[in-house]
PyMOL Python script that loads the backbone (N, CA, C, O; Angstrom):
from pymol import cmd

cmd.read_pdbstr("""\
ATOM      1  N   UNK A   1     181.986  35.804 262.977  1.00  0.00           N
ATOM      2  CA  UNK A   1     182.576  35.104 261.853  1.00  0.00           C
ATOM      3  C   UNK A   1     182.660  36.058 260.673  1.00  0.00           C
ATOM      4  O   UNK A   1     181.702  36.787 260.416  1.00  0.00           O
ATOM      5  N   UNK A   2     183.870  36.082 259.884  1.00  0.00           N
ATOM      6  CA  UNK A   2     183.919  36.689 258.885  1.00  0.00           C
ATOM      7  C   UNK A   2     184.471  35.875 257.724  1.00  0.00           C
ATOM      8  O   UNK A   2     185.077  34.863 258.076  1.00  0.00           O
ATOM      9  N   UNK A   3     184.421  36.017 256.898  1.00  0.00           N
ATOM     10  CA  UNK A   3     185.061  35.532 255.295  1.00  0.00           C
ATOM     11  C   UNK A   3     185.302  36.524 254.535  1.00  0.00           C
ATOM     12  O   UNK A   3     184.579  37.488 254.286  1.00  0.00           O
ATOM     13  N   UNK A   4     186.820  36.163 253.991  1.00  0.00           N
ATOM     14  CA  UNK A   4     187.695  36.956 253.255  1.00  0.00           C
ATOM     15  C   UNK A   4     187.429  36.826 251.920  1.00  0.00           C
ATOM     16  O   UNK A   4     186.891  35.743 251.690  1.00  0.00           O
ATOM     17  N   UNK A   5     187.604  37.546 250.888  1.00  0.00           N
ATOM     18  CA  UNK A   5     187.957  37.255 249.477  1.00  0.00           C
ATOM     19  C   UNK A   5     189.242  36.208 249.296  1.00  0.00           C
ATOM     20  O   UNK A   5     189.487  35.799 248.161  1.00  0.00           O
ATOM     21  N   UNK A   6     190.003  35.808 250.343  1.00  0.00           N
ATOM     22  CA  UNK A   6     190.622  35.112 249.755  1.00  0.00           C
ATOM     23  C   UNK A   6     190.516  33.535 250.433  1.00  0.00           C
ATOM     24  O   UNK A   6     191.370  32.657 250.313  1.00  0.00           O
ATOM     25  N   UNK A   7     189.306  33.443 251.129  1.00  0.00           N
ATOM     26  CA  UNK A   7     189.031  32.435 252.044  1.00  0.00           C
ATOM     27  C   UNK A   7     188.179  32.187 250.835  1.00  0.00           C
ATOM     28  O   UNK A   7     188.137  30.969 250.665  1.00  0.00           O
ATOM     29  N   UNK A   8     187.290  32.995 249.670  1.00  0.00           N
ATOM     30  CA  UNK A   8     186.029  32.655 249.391  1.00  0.00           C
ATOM     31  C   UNK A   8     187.093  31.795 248.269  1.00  0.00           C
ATOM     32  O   UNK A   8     188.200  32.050 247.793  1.00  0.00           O
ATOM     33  N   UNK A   9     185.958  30.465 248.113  1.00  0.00           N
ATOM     34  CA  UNK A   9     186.322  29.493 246.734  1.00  0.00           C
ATOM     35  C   UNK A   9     184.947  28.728 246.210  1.00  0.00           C
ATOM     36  O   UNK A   9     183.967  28.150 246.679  1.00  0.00           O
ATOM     37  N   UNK A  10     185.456  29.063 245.070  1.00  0.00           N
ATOM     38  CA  UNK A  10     183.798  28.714 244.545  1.00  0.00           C
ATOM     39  C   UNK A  10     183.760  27.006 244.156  1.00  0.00           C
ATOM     40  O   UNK A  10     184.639  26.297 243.666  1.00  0.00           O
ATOM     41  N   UNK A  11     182.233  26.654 244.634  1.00  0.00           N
ATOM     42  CA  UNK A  11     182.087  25.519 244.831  1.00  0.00           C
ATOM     43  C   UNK A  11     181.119  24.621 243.866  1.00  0.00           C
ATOM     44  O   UNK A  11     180.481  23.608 244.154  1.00  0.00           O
ATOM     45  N   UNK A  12     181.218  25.323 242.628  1.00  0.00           N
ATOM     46  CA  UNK A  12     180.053  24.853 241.933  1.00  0.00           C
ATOM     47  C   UNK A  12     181.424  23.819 240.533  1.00  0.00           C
ATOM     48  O   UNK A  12     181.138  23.463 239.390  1.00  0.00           O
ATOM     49  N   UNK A  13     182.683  23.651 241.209  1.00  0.00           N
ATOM     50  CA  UNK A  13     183.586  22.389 240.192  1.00  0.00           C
ATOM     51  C   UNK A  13     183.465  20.900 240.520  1.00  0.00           C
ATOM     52  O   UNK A  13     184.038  19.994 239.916  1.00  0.00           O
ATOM     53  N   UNK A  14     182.385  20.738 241.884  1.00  0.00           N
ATOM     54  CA  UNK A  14     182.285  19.434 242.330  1.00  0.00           C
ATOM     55  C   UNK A  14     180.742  18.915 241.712  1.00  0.00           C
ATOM     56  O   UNK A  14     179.680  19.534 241.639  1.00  0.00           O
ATOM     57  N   UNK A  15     181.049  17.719 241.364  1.00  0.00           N
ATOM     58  CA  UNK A  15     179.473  17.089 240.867  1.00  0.00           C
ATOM     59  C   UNK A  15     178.498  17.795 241.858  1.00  0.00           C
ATOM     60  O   UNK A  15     178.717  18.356 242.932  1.00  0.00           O
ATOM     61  N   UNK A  16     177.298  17.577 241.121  1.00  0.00           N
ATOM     62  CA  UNK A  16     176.411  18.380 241.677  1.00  0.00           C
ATOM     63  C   UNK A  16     175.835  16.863 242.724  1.00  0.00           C
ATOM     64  O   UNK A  16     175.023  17.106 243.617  1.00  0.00           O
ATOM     65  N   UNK A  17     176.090  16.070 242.619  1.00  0.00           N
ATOM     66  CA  UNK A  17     175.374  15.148 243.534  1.00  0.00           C
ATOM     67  C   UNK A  17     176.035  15.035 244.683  1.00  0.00           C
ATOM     68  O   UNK A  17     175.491  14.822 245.767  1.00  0.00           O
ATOM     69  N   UNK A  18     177.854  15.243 244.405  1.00  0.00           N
ATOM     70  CA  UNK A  18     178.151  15.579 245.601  1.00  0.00           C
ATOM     71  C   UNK A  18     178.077  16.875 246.778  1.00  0.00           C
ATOM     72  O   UNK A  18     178.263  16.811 247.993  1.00  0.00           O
ATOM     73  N   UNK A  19     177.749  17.998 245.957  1.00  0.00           N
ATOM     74  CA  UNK A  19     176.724  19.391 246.616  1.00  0.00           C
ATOM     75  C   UNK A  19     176.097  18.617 247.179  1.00  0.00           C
ATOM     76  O   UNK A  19     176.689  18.146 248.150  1.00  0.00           O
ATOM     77  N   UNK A  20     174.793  18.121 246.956  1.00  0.00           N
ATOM     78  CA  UNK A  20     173.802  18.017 247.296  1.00  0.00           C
ATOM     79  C   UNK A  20     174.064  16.891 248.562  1.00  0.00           C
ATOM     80  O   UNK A  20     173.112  16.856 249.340  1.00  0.00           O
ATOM     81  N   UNK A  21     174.980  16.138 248.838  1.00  0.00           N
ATOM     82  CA  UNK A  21     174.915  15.245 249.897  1.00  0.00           C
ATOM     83  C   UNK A  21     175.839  15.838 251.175  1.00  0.00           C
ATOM     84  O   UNK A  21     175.893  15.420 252.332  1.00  0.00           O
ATOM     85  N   UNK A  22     176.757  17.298 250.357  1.00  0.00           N
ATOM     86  CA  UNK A  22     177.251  18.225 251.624  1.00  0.00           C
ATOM     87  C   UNK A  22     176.867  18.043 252.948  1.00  0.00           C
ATOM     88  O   UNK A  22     177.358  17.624 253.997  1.00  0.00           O
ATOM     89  N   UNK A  23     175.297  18.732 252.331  1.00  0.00           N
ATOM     90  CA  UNK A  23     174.934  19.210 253.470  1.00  0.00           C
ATOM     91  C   UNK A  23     173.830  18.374 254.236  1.00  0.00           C
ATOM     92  O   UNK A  23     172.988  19.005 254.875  1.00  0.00           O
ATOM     93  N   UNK A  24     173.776  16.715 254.204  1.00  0.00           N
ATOM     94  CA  UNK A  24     173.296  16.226 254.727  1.00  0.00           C
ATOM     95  C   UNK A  24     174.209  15.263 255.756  1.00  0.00           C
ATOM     96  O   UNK A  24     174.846  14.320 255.288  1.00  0.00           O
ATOM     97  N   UNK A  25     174.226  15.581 257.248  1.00  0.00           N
ATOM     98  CA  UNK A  25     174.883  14.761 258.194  1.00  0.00           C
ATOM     99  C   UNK A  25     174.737  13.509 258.340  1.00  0.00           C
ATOM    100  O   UNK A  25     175.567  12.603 258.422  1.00  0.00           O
ATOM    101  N   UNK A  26     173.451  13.519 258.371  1.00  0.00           N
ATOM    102  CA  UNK A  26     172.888  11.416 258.973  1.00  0.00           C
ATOM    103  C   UNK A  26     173.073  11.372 257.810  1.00  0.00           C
ATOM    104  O   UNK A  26     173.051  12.113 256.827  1.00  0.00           O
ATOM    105  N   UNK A  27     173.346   9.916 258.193  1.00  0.00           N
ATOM    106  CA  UNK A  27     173.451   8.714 256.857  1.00  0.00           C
ATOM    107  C   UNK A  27     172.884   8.175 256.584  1.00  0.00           C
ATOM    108  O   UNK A  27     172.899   7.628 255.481  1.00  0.00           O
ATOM    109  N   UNK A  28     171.571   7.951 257.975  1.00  0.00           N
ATOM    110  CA  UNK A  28     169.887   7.534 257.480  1.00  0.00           C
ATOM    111  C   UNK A  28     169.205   8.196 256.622  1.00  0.00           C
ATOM    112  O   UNK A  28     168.317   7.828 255.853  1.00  0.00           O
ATOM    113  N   UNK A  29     169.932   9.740 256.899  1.00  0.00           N
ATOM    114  CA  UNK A  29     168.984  10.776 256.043  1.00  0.00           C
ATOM    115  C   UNK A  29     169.580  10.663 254.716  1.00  0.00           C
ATOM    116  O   UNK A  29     168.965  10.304 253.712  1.00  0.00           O
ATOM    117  N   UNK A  30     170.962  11.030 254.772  1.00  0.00           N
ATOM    118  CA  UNK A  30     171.421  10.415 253.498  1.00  0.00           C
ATOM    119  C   UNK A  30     170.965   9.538 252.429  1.00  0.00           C
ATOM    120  O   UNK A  30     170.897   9.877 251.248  1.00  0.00           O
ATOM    121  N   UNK A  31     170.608   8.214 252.968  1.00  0.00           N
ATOM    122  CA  UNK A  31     170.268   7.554 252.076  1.00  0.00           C
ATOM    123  C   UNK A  31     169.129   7.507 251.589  1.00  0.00           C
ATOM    124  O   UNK A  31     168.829   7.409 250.399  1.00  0.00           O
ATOM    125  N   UNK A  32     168.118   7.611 252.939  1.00  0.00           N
ATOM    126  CA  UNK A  32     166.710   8.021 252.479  1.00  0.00           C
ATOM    127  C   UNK A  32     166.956   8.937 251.048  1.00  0.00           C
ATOM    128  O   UNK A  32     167.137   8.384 249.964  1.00  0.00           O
ATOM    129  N   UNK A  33     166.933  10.373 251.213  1.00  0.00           N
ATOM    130  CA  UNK A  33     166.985  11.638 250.067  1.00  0.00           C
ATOM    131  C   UNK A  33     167.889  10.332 249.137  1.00  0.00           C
ATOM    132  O   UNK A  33     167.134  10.016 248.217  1.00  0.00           O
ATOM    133  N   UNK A  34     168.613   9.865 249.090  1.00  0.00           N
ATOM    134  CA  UNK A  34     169.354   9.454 247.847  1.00  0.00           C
ATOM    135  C   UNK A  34     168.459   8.432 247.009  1.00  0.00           C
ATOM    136  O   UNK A  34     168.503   8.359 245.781  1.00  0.00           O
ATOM    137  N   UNK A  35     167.549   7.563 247.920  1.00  0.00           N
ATOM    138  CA  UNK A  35     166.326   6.377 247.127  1.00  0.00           C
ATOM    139  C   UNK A  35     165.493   7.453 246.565  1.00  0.00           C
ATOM    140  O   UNK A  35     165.411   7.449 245.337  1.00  0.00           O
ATOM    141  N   UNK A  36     164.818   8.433 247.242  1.00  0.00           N
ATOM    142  CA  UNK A  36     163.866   9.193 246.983  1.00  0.00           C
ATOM    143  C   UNK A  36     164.412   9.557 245.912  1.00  0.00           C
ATOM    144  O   UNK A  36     163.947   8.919 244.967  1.00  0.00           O
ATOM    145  N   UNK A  37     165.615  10.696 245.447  1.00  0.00           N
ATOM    146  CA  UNK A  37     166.004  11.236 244.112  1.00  0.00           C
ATOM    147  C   UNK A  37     166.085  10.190 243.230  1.00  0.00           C
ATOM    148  O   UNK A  37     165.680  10.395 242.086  1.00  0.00           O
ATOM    149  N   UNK A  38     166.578   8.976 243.553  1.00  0.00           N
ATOM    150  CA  UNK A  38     166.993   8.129 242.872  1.00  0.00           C
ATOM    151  C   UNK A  38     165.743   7.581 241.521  1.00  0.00           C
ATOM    152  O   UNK A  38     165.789   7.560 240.291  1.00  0.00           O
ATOM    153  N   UNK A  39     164.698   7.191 242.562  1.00  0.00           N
ATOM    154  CA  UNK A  39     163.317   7.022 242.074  1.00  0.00           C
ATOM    155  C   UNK A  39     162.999   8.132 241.453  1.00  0.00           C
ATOM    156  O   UNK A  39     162.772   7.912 240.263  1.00  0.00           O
ATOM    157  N   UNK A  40     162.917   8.940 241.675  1.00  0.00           N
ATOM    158  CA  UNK A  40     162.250  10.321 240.646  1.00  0.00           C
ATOM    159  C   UNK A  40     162.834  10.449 239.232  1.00  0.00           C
ATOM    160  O   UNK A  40     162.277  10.291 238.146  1.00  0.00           O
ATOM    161  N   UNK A  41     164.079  10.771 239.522  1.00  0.00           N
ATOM    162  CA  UNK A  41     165.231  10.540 238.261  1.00  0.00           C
ATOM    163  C   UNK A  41     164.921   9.595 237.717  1.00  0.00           C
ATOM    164  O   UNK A  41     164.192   9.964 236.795  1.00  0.00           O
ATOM    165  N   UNK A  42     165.067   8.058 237.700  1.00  0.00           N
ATOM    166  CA  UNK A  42     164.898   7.221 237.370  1.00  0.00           C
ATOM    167  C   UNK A  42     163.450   6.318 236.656  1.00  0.00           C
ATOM    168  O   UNK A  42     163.231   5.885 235.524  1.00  0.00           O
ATOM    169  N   UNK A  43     162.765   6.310 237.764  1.00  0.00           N
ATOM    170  CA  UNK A  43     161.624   6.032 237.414  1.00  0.00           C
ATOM    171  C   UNK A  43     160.468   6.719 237.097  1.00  0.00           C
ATOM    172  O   UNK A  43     159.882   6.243 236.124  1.00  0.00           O
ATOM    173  N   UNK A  44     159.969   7.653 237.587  1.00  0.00           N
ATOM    174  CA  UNK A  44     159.255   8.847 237.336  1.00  0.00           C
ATOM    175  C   UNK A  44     159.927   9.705 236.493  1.00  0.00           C
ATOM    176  O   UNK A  44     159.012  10.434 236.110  1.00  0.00           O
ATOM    177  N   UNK A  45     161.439  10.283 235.688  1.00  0.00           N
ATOM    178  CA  UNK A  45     161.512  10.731 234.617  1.00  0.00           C
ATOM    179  C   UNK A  45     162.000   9.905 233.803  1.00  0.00           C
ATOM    180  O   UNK A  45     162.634  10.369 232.856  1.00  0.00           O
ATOM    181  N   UNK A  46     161.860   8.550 233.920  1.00  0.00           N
ATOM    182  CA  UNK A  46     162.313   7.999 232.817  1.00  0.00           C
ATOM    183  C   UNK A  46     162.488   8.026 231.594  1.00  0.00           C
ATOM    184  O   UNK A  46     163.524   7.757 230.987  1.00  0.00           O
ATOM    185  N   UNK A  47     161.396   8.381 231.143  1.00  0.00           N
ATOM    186  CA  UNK A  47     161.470   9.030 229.627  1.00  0.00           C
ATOM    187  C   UNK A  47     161.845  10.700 229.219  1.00  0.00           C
ATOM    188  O   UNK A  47     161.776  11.018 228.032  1.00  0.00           O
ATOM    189  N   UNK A  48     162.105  11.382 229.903  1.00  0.00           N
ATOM    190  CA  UNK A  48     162.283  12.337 230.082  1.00  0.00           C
ATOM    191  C   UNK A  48     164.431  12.923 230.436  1.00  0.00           C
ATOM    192  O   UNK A  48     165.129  13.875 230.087  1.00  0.00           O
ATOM    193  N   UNK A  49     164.633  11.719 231.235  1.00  0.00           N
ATOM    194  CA  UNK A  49     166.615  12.210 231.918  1.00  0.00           C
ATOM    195  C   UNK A  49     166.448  10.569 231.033  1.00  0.00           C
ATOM    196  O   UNK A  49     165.588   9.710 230.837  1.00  0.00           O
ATOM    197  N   UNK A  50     167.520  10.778 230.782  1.00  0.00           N
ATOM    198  CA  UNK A  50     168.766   9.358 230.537  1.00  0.00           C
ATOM    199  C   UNK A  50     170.276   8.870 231.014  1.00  0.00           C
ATOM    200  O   UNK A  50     170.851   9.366 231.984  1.00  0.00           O
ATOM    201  N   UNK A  51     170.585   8.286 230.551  1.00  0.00           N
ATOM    202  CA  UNK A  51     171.670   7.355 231.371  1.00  0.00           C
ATOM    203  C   UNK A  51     171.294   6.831 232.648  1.00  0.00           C
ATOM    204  O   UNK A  51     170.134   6.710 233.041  1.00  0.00           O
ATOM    205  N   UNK A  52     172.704   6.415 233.502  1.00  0.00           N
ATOM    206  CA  UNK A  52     172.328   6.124 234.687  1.00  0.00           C
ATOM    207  C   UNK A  52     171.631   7.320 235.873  1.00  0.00           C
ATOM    208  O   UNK A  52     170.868   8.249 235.606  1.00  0.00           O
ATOM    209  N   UNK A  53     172.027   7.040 236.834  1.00  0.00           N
ATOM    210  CA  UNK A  53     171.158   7.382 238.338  1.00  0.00           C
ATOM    211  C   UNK A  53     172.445   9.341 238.121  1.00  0.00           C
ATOM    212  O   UNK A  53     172.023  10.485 238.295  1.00  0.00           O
ATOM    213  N   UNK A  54     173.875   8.933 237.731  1.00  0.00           N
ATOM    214  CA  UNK A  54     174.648  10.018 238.042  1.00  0.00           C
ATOM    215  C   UNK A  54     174.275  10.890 236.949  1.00  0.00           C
ATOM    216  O   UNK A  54     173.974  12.050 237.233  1.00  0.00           O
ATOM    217  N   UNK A  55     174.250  10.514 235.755  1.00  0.00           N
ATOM    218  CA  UNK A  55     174.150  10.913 234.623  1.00  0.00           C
ATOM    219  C   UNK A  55     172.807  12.035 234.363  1.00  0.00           C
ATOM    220  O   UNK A  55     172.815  13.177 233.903  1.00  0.00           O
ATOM    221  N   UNK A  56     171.706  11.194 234.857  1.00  0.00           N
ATOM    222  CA  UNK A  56     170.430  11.858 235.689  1.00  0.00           C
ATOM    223  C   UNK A  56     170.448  13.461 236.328  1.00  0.00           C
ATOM    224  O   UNK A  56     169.762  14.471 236.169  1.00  0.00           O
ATOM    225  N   UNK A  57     171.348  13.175 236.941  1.00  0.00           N
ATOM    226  CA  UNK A  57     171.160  14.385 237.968  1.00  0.00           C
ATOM    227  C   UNK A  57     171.848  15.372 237.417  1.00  0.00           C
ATOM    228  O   UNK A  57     171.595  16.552 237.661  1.00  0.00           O
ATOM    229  N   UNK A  58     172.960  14.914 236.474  1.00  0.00           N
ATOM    230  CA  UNK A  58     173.698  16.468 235.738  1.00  0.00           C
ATOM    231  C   UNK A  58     173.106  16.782 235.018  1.00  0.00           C
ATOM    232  O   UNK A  58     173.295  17.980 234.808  1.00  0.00           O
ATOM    233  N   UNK A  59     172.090  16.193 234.166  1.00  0.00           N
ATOM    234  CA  UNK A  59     171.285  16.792 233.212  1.00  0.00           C
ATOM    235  C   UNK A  59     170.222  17.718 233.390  1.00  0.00           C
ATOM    236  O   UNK A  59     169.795  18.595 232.638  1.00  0.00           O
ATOM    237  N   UNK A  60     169.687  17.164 235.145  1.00  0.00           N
ATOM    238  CA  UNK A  60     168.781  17.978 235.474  1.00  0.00           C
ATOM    239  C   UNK A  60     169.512  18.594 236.183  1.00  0.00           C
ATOM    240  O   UNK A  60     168.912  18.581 237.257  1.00  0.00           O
ATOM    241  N   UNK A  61     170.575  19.233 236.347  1.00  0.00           N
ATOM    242  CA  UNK A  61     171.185  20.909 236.958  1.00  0.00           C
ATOM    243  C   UNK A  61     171.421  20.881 235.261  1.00  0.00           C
ATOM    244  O   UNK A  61     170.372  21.407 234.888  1.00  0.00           O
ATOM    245  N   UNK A  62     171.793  20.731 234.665  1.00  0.00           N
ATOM    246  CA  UNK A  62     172.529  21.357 233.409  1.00  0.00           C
ATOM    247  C   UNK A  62     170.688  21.705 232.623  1.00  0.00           C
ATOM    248  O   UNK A  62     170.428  22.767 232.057  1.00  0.00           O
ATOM    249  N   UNK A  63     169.988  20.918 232.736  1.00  0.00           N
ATOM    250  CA  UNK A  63     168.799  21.473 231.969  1.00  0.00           C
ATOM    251  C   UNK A  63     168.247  22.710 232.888  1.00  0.00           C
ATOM    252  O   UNK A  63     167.909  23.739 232.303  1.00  0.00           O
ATOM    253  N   UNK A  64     168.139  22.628 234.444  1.00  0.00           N
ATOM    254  CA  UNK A  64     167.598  24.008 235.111  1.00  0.00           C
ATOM    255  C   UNK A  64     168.674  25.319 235.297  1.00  0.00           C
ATOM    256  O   UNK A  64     168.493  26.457 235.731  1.00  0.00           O
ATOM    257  N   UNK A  65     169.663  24.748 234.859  1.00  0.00           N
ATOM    258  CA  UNK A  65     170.518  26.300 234.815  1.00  0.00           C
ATOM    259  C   UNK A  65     170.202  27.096 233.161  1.00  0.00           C
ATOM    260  O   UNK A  65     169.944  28.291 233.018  1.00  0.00           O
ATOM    261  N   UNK A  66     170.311  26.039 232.006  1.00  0.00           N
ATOM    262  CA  UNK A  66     170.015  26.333 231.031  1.00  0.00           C
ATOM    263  C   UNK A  66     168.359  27.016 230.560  1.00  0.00           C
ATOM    264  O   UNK A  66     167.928  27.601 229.566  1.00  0.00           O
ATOM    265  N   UNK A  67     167.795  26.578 231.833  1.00  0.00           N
ATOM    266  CA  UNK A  67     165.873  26.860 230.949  1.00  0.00           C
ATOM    267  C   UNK A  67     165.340  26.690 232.499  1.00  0.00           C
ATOM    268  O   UNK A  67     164.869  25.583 232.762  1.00  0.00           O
ATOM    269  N   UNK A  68     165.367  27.781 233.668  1.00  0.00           N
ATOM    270  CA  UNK A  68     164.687  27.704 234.728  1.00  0.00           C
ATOM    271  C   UNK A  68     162.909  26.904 234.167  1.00  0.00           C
ATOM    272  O   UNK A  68     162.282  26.026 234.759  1.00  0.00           O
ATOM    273  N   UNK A  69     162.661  27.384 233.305  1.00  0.00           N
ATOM    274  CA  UNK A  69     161.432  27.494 233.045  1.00  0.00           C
ATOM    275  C   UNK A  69     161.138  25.610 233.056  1.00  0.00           C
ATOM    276  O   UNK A  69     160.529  24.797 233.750  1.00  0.00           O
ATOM    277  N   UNK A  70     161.960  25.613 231.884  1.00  0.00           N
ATOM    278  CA  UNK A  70     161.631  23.877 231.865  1.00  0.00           C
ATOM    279  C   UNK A  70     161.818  23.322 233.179  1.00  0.00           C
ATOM    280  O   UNK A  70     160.805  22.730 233.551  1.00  0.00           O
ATOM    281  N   UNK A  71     163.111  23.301 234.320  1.00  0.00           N
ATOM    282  CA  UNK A  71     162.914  23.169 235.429  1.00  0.00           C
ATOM    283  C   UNK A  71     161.048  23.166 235.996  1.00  0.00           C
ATOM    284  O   UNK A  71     160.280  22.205 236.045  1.00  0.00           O
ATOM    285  N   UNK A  72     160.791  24.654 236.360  1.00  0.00           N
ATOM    286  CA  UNK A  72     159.280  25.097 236.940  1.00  0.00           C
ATOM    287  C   UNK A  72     158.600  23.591 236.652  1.00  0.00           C
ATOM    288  O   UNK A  72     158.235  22.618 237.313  1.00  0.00           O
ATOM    289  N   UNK A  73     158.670  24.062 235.077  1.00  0.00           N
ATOM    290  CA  UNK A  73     157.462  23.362 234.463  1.00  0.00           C
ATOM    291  C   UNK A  73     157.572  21.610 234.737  1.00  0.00           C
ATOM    292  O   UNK A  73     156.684  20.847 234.356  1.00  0.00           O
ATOM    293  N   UNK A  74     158.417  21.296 235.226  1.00  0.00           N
ATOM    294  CA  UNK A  74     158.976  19.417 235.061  1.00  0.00           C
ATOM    295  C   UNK A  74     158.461  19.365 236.457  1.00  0.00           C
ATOM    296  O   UNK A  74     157.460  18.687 236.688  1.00  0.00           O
ATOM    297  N   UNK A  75     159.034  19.997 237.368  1.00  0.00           N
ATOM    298  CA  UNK A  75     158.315  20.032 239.252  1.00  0.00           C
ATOM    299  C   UNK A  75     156.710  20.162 239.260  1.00  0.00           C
ATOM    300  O   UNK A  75     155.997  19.429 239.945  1.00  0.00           O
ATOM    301  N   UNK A  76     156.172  21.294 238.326  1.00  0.00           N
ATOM    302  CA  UNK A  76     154.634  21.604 238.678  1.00  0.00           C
ATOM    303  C   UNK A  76     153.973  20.210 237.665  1.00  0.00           C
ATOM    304  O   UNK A  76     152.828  19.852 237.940  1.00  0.00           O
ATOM    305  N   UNK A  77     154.514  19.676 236.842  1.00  0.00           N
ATOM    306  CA  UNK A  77     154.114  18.300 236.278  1.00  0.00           C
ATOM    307  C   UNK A  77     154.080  17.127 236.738  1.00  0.00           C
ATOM    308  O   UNK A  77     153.171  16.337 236.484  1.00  0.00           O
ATOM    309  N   UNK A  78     155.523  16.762 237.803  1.00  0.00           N
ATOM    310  CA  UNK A  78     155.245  15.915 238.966  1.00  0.00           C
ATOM    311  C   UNK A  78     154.153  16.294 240.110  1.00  0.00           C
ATOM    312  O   UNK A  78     153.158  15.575 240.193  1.00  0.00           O
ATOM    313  N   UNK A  79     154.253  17.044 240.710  1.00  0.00           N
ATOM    314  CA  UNK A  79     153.179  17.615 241.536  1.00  0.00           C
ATOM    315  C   UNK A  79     151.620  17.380 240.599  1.00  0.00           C
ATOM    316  O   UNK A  79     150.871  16.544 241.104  1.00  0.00           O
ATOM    317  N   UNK A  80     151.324  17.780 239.832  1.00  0.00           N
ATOM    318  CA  UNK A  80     150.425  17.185 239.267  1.00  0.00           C
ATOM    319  C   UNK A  80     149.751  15.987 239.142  1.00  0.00           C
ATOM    320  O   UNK A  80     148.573  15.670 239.304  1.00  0.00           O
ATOM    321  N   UNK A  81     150.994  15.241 238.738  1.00  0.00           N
ATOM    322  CA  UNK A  81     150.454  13.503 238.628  1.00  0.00           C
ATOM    323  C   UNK A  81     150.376  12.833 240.341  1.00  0.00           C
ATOM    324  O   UNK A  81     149.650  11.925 240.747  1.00  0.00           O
ATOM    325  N   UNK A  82     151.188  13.483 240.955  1.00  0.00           N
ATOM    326  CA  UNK A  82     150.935  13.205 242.552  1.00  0.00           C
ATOM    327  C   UNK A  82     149.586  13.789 243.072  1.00  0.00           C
ATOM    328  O   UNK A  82     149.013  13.195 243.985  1.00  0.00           O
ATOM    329  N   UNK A  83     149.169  14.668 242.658  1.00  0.00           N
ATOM    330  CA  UNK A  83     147.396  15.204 243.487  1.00  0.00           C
ATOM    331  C   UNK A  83     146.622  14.436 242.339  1.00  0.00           C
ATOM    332  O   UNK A  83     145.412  14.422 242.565  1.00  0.00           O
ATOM    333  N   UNK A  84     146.962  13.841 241.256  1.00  0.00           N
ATOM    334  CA  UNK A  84     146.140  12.787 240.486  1.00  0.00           C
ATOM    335  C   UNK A  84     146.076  11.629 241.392  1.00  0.00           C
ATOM    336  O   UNK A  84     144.944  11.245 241.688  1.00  0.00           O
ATOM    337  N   UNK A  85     147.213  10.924 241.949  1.00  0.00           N
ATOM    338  CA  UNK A  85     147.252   9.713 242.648  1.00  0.00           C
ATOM    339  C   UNK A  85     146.118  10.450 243.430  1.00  0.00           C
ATOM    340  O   UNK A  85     145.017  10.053 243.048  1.00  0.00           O
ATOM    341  N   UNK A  86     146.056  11.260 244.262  1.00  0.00           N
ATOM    342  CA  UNK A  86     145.114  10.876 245.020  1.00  0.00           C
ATOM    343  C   UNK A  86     143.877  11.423 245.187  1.00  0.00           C
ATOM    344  O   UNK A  86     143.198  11.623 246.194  1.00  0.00           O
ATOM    345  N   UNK A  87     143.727  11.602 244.190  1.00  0.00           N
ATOM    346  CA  UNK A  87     142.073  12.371 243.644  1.00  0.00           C
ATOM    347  C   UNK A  87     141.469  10.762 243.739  1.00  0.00           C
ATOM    348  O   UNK A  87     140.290  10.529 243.472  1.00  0.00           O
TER     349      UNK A  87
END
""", "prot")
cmd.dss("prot")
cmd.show_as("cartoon", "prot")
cmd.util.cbc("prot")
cmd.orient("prot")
């Protein structure tokens, strides 16, 4: 297999939620990953992302392209309160 420069097209003009469901085949799996993000976004950053469930998810690519760091730091903060649950 090869790819051309003129085969290549860049793919970062489609919502990022639709990236992210690319590359998932099942539709069990699909939906699963979609409750799971859904809840995180939503309920676990609630105070943190706003708007709805779509609105959510551009903010968090638009906040981790803008500040990897804040990204790091928002993941190692969930992970946190999750080894709290079960301390």
């Amino acid at each position: 297999m090869k790819l051309t420069r003129d085969e290549f097209e860049r793919i970062g003009t489609e919502p990022p939620l639709e990236l992210f469901l690319q590359g998932i085949k099942a539709e069990e799996t699909r939906e699963k990953y979609l409750r799971t993000l859904r809840q995180v976004l939503c309920k676990i950053l609630d105070e943190i992302l706003e708007g709805d469930f779509e609105q959510r998810v551009e903010q968090l690519v638009k906040y981790g392209r803008e500040n990897p760091d804040w990204t790091r730091d928002l993941l190692l903060n969930i992970s946190k309160k999750l080894r709290q649950r079960t301390e």
